[in-house]
DRENPA-3360 file (N, C-alpha, C; in nm, 2 decimals, always signed):
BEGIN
1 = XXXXXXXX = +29.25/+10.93/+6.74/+29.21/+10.98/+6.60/+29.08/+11.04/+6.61 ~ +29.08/+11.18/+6.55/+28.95/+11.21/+6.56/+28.82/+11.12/+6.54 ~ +28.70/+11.15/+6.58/+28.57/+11.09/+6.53/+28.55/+11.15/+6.42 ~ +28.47/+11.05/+6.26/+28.39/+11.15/+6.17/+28.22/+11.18/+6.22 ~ +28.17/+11.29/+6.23/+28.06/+11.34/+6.22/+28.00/+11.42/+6.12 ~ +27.92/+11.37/+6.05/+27.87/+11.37/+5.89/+27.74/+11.51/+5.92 ~ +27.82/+11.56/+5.81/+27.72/+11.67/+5.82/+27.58/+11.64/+5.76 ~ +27.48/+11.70/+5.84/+27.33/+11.65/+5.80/+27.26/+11.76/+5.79;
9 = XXXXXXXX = +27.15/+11.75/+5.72/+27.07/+11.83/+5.70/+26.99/+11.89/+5.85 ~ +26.93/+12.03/+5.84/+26.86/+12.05/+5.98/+26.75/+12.01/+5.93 ~ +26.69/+11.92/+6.09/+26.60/+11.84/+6.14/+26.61/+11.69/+6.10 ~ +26.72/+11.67/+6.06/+26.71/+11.52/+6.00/+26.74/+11.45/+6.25 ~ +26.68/+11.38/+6.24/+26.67/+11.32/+6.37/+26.63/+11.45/+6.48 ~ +26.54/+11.49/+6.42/+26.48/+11.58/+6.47/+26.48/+11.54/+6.65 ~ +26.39/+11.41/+6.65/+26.30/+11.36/+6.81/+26.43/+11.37/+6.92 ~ +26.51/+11.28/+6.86/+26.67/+11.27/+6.95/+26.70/+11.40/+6.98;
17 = XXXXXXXX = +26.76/+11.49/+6.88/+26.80/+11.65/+6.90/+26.71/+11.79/+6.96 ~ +26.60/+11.73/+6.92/+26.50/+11.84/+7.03/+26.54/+11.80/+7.13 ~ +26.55/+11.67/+7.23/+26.53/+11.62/+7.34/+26.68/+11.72/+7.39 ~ +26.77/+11.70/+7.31/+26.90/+11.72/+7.35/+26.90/+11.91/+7.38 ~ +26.82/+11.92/+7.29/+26.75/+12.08/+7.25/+26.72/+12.14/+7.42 ~ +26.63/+12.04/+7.47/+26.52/+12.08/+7.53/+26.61/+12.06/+7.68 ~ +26.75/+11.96/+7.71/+26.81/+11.99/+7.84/+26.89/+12.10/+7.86 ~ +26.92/+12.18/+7.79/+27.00/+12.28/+7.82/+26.94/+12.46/+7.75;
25 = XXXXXXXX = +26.89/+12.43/+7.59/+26.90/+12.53/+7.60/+26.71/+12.63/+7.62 ~ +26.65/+12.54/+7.64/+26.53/+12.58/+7.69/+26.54/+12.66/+7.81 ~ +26.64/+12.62/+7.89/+26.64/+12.71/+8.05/+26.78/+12.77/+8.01 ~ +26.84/+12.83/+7.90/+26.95/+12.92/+7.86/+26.92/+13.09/+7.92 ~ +26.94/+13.14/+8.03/+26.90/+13.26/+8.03/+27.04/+13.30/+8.13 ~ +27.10/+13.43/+8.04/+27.20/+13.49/+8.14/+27.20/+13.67/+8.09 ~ +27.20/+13.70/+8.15/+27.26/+13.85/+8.15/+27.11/+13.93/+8.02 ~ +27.01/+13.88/+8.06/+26.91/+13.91/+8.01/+26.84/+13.85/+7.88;
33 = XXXXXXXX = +26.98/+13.78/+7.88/+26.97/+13.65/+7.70/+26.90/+13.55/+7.69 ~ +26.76/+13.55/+7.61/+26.69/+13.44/+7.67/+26.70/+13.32/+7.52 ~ +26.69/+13.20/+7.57/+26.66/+13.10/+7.44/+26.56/+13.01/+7.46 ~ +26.40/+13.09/+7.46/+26.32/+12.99/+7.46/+26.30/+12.86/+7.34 ~ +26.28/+12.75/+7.34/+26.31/+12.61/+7.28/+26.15/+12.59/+7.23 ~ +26.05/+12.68/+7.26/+25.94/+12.66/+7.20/+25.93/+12.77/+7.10 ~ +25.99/+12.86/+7.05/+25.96/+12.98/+7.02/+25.90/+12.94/+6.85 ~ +25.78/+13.03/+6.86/+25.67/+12.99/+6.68/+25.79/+13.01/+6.56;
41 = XXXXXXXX = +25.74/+12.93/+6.44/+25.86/+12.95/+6.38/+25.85/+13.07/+6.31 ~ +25.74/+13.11/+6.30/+25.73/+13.25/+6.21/+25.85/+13.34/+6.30 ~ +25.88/+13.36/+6.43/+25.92/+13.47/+6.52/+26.09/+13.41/+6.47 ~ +26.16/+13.43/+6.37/+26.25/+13.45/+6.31/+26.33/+13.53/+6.33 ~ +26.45/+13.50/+6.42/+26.55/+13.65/+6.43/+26.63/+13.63/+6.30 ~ +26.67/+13.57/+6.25/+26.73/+13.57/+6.07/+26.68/+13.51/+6.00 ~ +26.79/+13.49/+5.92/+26.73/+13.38/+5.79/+26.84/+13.29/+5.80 ~ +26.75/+13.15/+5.74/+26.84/+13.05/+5.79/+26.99/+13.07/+5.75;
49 = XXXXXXXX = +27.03/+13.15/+5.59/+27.17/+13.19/+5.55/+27.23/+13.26/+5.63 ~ +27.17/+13.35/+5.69/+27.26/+13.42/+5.78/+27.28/+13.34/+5.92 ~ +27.20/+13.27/+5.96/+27.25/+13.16/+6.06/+27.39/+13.07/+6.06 ~ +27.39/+13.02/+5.92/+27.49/+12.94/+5.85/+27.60/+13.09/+5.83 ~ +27.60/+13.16/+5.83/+27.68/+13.25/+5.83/+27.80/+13.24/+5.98 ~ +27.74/+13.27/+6.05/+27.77/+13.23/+6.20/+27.90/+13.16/+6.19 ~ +27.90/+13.07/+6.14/+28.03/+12.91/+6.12/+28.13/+13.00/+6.06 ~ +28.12/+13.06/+6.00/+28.27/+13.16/+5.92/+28.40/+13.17/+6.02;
57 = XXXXXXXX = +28.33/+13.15/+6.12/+28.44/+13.19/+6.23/+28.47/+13.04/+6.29 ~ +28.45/+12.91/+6.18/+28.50/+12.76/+6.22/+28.51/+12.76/+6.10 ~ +28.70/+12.73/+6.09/+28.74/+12.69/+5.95/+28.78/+12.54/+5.96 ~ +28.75/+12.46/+5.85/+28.73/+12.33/+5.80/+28.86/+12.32/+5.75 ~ +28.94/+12.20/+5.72/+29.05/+12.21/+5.64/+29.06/+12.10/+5.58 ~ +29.02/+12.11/+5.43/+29.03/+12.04/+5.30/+29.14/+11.96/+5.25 ~ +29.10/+11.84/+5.24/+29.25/+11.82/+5.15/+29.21/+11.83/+4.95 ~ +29.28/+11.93/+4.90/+29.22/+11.97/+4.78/+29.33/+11.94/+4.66;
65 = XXXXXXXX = +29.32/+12.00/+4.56/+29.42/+12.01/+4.44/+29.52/+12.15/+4.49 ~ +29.56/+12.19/+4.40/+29.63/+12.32/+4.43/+29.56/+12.39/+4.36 ~ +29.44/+12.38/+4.27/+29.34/+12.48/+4.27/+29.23/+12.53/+4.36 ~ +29.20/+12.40/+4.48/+29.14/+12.43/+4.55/+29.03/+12.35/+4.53 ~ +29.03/+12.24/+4.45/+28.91/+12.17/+4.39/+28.92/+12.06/+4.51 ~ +28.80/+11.99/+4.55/+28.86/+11.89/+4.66/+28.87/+11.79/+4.60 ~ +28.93/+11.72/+4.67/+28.97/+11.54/+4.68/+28.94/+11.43/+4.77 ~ +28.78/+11.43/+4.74/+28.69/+11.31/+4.79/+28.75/+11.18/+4.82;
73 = XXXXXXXX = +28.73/+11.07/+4.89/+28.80/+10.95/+4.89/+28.71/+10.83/+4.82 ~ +28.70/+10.76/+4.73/+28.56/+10.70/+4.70/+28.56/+10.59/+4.76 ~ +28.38/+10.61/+4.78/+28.38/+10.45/+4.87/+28.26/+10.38/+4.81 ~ +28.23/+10.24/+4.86/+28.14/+10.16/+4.76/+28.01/+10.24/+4.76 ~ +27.94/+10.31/+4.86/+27.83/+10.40/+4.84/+27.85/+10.56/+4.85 ~ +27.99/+10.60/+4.82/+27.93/+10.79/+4.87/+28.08/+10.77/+4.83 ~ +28.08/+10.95/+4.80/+28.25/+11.03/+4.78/+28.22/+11.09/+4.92 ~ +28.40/+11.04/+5.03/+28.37/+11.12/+5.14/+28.49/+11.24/+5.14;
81 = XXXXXXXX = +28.46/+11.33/+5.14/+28.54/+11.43/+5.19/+28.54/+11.46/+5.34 ~ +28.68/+11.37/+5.40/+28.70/+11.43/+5.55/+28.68/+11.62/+5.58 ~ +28.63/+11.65/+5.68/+28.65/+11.83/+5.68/+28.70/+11.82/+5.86 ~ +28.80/+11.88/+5.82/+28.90/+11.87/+5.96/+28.89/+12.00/+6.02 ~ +28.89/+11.97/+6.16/+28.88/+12.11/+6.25/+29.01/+12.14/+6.31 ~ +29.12/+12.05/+6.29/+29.24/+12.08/+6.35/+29.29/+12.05/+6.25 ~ +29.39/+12.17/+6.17/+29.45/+12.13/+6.07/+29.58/+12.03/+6.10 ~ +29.63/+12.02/+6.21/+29.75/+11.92/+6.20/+29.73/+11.77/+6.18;
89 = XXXXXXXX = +29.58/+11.77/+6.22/+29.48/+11.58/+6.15/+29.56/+11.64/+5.99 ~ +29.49/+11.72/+5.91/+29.47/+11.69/+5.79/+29.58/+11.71/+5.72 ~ +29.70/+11.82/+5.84/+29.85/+11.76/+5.74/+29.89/+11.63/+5.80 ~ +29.86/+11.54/+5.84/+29.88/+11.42/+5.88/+29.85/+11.30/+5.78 ~ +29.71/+11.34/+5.73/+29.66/+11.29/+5.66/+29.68/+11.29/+5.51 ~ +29.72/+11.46/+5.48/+29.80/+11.43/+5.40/+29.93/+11.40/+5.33 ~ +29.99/+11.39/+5.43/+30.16/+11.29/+5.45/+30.12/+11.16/+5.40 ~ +30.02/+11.12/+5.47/+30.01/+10.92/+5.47/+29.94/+10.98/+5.32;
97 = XXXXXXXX = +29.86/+11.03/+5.29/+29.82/+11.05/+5.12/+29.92/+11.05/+5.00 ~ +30.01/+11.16/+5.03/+30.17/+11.17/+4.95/+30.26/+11.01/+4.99 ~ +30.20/+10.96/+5.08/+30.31/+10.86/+5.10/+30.32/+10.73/+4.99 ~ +30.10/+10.74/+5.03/+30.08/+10.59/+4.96/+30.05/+10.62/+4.77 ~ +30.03/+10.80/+4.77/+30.00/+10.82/+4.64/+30.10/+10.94/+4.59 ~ +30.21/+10.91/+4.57/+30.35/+11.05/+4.56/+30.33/+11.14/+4.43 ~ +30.24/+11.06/+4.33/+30.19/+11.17/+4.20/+30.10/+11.27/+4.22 ~ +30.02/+11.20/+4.33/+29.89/+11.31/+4.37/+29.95/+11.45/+4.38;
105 = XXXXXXXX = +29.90/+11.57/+4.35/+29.92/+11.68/+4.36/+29.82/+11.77/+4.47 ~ +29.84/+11.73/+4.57/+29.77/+11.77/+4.70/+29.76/+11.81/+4.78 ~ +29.73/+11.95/+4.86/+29.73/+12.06/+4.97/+29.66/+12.06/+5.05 ~ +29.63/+12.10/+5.16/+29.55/+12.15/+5.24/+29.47/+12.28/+5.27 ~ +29.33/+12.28/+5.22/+29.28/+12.41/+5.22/+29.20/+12.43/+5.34 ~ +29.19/+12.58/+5.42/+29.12/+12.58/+5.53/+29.05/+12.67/+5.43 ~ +28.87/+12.63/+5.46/+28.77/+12.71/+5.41/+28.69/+12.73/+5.54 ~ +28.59/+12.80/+5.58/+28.51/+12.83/+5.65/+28.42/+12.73/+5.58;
113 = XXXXXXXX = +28.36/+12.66/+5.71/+28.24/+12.59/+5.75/+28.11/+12.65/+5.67 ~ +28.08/+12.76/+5.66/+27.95/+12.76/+5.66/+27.98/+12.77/+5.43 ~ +28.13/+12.83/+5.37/+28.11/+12.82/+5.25/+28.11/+12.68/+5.22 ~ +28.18/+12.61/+5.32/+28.23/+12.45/+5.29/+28.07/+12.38/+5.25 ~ +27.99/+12.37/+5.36/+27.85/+12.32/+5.33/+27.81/+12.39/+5.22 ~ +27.84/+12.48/+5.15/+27.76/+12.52/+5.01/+27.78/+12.46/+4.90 ~ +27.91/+12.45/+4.96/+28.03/+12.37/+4.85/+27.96/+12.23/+4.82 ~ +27.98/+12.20/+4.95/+27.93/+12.06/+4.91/+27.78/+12.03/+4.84;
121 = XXXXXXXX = +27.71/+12.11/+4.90/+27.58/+12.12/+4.85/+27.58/+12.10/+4.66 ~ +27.66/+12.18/+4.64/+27.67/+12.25/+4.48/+27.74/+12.15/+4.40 ~ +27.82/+12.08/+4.45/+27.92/+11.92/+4.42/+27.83/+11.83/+4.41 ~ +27.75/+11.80/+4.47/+27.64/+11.71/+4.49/+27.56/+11.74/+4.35 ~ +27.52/+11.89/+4.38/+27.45/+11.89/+4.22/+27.52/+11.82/+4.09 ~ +27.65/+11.87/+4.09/+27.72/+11.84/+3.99/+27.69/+11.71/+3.95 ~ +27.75/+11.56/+4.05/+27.76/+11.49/+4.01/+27.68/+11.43/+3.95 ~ +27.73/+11.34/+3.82/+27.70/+11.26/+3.70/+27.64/+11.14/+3.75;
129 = XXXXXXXX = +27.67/+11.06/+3.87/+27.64/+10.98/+3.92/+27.58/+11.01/+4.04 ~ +27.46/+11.01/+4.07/+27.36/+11.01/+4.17/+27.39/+10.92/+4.30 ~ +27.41/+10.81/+4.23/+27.43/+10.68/+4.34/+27.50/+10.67/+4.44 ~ +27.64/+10.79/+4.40/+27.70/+10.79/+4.53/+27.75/+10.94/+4.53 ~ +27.66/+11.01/+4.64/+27.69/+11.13/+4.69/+27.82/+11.16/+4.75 ~ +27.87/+11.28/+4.72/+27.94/+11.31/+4.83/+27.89/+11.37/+4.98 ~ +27.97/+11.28/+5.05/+27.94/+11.33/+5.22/+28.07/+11.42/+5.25 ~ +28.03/+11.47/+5.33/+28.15/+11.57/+5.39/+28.14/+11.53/+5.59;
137 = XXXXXXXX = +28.22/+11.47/+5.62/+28.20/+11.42/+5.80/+28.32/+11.55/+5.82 ~ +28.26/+11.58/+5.95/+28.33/+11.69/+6.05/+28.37/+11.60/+6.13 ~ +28.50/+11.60/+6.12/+28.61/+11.50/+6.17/+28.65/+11.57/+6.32 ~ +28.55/+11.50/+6.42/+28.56/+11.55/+6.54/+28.67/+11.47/+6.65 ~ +28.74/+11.58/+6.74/+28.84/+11.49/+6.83/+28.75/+11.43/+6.91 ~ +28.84/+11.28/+6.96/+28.78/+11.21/+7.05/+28.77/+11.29/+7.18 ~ +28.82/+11.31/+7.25/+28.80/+11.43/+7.35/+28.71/+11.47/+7.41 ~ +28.63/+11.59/+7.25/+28.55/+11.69/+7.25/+28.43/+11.55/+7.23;
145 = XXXXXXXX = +28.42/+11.47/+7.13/+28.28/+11.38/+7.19/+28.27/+11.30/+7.30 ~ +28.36/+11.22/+7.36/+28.38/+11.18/+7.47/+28.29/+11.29/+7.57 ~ +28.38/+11.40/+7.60/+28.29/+11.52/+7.70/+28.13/+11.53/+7.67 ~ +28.10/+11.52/+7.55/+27.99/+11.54/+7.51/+27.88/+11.43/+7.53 ~ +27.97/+11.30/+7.52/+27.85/+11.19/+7.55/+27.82/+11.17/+7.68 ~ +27.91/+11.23/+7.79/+27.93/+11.25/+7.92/+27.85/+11.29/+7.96 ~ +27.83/+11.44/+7.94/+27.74/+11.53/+7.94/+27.59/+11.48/+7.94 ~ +27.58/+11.42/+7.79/+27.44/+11.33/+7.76/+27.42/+11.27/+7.86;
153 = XXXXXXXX = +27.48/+11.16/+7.86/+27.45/+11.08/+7.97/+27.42/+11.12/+8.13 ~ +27.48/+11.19/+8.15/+27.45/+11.25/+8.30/+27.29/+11.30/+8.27 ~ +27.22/+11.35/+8.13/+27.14/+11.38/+8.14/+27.05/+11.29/+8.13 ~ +27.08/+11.16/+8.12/+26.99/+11.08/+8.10/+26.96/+11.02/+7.96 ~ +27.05/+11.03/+7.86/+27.01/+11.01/+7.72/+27.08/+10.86/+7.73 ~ +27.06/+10.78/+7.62/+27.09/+10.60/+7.60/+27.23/+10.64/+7.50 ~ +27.27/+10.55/+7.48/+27.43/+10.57/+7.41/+27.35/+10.57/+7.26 ~ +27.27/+10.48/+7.28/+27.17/+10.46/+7.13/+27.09/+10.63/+7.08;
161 = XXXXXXXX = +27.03/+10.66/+7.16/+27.00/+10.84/+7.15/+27.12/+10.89/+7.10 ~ +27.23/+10.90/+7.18/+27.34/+10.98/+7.11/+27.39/+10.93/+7.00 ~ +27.37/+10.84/+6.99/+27.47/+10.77/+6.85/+27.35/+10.81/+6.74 ~ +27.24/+10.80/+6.76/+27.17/+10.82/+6.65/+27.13/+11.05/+6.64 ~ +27.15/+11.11/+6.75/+27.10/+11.26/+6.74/+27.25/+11.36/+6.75 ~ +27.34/+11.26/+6.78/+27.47/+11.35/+6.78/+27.62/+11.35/+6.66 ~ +27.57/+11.45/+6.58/+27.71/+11.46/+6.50/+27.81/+11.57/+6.57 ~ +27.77/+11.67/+6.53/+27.90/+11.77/+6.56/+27.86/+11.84/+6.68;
169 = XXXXXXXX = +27.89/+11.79/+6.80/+27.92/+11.89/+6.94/+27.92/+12.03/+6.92 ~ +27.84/+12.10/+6.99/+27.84/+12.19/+7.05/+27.79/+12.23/+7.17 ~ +27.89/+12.37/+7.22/+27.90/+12.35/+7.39/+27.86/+12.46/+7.44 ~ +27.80/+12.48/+7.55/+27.79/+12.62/+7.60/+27.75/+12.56/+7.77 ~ +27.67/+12.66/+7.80/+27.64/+12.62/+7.95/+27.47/+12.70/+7.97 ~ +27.39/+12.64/+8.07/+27.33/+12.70/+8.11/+27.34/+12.78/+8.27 ~ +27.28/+12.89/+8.32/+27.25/+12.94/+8.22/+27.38/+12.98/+8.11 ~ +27.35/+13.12/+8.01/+27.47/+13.12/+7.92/+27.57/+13.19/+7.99;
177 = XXXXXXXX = +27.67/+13.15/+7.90/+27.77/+13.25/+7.93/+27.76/+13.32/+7.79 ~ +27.80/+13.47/+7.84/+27.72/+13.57/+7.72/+27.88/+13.63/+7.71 ~ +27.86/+13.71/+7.59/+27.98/+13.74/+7.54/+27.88/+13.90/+7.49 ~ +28.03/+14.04/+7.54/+27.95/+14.16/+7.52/+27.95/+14.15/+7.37 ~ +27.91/+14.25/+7.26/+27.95/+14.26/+7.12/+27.88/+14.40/+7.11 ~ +27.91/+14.43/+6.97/+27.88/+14.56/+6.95/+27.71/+14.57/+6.97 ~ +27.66/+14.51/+6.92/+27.47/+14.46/+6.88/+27.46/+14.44/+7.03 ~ +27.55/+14.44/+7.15/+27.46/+14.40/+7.30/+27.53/+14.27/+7.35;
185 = XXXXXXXX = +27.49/+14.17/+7.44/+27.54/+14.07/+7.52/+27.49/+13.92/+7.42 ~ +27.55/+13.84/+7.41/+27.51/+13.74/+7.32/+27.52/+13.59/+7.35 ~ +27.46/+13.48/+7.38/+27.51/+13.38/+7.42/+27.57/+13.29/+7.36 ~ +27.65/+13.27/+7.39/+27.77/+13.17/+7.37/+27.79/+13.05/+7.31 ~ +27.81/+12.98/+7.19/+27.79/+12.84/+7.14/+27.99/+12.81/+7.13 ~ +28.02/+12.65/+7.16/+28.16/+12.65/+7.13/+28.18/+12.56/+7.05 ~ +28.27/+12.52/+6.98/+28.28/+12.43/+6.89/+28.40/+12.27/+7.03 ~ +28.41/+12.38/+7.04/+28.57/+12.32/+7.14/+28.51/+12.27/+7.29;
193 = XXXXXXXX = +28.51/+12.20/+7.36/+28.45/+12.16/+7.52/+28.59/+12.25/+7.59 ~ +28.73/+12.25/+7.54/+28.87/+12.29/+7.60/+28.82/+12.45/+7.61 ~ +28.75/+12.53/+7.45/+28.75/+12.70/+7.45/+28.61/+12.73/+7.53 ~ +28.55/+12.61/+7.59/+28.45/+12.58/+7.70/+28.49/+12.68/+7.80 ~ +28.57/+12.52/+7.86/+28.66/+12.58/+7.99/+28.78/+12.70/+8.03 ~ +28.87/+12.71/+7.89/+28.91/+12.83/+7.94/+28.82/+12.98/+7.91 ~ +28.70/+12.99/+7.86/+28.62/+13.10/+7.88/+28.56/+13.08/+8.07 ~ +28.52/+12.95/+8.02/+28.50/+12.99/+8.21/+28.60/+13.00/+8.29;
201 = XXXXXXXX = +28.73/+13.02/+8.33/+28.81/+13.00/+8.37/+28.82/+13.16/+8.37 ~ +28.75/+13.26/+8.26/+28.80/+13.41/+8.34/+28.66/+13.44/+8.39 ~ +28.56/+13.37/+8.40/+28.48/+13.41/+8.52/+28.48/+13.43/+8.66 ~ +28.43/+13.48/+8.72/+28.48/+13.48/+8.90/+28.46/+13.35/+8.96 ~ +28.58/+13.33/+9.05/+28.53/+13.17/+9.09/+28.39/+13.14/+9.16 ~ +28.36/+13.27/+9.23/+28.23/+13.25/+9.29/+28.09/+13.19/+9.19 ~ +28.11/+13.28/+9.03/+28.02/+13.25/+8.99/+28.02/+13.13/+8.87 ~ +28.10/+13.06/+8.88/+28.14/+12.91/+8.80/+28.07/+12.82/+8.82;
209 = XXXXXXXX = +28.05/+12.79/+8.92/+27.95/+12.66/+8.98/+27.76/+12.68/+8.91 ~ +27.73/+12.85/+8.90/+27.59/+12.86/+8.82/+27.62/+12.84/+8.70 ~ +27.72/+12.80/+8.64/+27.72/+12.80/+8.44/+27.72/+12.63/+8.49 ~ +27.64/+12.58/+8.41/+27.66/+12.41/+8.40/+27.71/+12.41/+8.26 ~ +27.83/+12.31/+8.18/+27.81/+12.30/+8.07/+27.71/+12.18/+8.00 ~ +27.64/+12.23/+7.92/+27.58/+12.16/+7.83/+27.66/+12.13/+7.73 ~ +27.55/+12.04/+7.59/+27.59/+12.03/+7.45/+27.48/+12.00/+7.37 ~ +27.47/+12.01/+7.25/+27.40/+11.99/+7.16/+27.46/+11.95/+7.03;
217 = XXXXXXXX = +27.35/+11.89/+6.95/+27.44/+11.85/+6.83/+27.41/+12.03/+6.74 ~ +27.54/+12.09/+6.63/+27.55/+12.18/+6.56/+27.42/+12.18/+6.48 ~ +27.35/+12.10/+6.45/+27.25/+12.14/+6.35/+27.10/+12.17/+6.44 ~ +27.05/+12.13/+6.58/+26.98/+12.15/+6.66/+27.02/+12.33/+6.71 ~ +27.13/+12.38/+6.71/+27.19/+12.50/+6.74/+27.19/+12.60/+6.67 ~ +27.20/+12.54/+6.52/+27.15/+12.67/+6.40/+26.98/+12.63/+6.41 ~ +26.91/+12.56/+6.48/+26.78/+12.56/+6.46/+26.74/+12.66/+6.53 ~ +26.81/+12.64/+6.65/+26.73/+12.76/+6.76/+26.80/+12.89/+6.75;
225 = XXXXXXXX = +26.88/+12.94/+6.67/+26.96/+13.06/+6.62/+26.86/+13.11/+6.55 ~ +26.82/+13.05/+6.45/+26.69/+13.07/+6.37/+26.57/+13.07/+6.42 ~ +26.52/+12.99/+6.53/+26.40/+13.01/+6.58/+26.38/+13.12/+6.69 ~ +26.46/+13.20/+6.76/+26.52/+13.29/+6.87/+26.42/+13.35/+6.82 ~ +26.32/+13.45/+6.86/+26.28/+13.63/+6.82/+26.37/+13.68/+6.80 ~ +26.52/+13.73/+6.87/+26.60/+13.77/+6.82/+26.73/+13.77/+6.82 ~ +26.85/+13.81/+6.76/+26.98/+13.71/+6.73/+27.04/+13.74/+6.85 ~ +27.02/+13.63/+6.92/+27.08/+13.62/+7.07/+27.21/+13.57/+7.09;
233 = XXXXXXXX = +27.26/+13.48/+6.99/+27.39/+13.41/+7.01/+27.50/+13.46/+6.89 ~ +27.61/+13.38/+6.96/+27.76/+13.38/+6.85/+27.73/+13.22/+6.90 ~ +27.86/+13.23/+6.73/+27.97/+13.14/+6.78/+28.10/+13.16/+6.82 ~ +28.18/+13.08/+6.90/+28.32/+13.15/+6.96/+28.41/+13.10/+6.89 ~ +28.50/+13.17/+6.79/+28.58/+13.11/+6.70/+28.67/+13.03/+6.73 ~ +28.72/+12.92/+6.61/+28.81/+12.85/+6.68/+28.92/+12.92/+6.71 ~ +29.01/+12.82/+6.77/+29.17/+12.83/+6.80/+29.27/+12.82/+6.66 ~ +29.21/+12.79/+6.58/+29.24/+12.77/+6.42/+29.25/+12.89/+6.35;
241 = XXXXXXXX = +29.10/+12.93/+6.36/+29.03/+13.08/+6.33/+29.15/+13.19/+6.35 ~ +29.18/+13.21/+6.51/+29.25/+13.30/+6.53/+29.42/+13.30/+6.49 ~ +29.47/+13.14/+6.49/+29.56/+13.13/+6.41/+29.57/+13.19/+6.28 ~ +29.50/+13.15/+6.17/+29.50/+13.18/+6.03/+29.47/+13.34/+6.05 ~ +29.41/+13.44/+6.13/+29.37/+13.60/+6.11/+29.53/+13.64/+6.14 ~ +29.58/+13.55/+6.27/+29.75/+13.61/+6.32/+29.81/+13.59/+6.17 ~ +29.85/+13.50/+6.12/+29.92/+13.49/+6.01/+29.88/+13.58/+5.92 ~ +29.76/+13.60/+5.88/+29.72/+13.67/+5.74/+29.74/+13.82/+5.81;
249 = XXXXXXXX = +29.74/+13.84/+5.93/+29.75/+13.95/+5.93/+29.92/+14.00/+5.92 ~ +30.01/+13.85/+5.98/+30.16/+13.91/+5.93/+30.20/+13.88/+5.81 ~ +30.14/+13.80/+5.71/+30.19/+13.89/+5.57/+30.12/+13.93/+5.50 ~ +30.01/+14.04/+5.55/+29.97/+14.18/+5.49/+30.09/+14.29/+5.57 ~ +30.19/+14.27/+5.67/+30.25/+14.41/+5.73/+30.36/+14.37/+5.60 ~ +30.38/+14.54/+5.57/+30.49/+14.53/+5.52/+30.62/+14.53/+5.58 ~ +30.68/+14.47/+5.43/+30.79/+14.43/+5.50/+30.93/+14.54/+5.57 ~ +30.98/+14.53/+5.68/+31.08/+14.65/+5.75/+31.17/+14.72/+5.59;
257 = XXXX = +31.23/+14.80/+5.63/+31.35/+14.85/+5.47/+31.45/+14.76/+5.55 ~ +31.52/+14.78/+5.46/+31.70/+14.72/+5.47/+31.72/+14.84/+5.55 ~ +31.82/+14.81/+5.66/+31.91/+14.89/+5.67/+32.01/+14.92/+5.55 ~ +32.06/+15.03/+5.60/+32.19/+15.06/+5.52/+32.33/+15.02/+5.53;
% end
């Protein structure tokens, strides 16, 4: 069953996540792409919104109404709204939902990540009751944190470090693996440890062994996206992502005529 990973505000566990900051992407340099980890904060390659922009290309998937409204779960302190990275968790989840509640009127919506955090942001305002916020956890596979605490640990971090500086994984390598784009060469952030390895997998075998993979937690990664001089990285869309574009792209074709 996936892990939940609760979305947090940037810098909240700041000390833990610099550290994490500071093993991999401080020595980030490939194909001319640098990511210094000290950089002044005035030297801004965006703004933090266009940072959070970035995630558009990691869709979340809601369990909502059929308007699209979501459907929090209430608990004694917080409304949690699961936000699933593999939609087959959240039609799973919502089977056993129709199972135990068959009146509920309930779908699954995939929203992009970066409107989803607005969302929630704006929900939060709403509510009438203060006392218990809604949280939104990024419902991470065991897997992808597993690899990730791995990772930590080889570098030296305490299980207590990761448990307290790591929500949502992210993965790259140092130095980077850079991806061409129209703007120039760009380094690489993954949501996935798996869209890790098969990107490295079309590299030359010779030159595999110089990409080490790292990780970071997501909110330490929009920091240094923002702190860069200038916009050095992507993110690599999910496997989700490219699902939902194939489909929307086959029913925009129209449809063949009848034969006669």
């Amino acid at each position: 069953m996936p892990s939940p990973a609760a979305i947090r505000p940037l810098g909240q566990g700041r000390s833990v996540r610099a550290r994490m900051l500071q093993l991999g992407l401080a020595c980030g340099v490939a194909a001319g792409v640098m990511a210094p980890a000290l950089a002044p904060p005035a030297a801004r390659a965006i703004p933090e919104a266009e940072a959070y922009k970035k995630l558009q290309v990691v869709p979340v998937f809601v369990i909502t109404d059929p308007k699209g409204v979501p459907l929090p779960i209430p608990r004694e302190k917080a409304l949690v709204l699961p936000l699933y990275l593999d939609s087959s968790q959240a039609n799973r989840e919502l089977a056993a939902l129709n199972k135990t509640n068959p009146t509920v009127k309930a779908v699954v919506t995939p929203v992009p990540l970066n409107v989803m955090n607005d969302r929630v942001v704006e929900l939060n305002k709403q509510l009438k009751d203060k006392s218990k916020p809604l949280v939104a956890p990024v419902m991470v596979s065991d897997s992808d944190r597993q690899q990730a605490v791995t990772l930590l640990k080889a570098e030296g971090l305490t299980e207590k470090q990761i448990q307290e500086g790591l929500s949502v994984p992210v993965f790259f390598t140092r130095p980077f693996l850079t991806l061409n784009t129209p703007e120039g060469p760009r380094g690489v952030f993954f949501l996935g440890y798996g869209e890790l390895q098969r990107a490295l997998s079309q590299v030359p075998e010779a030159e595999r062994p110089k990409l080490k993979p790292q990780v970071a937690d997501l909110s330490v990664v929009l920091q240094e996206i923002i702190k860069t001089p200038k916009d050095s990285f992507v993110i690599f869309p999910t496997p989700e992502y490219f699902r939902l574009v194939k489909e929307s792209q086959a029913k925009a074709q129209p449809a063949a005529p009848a034969k006669p």
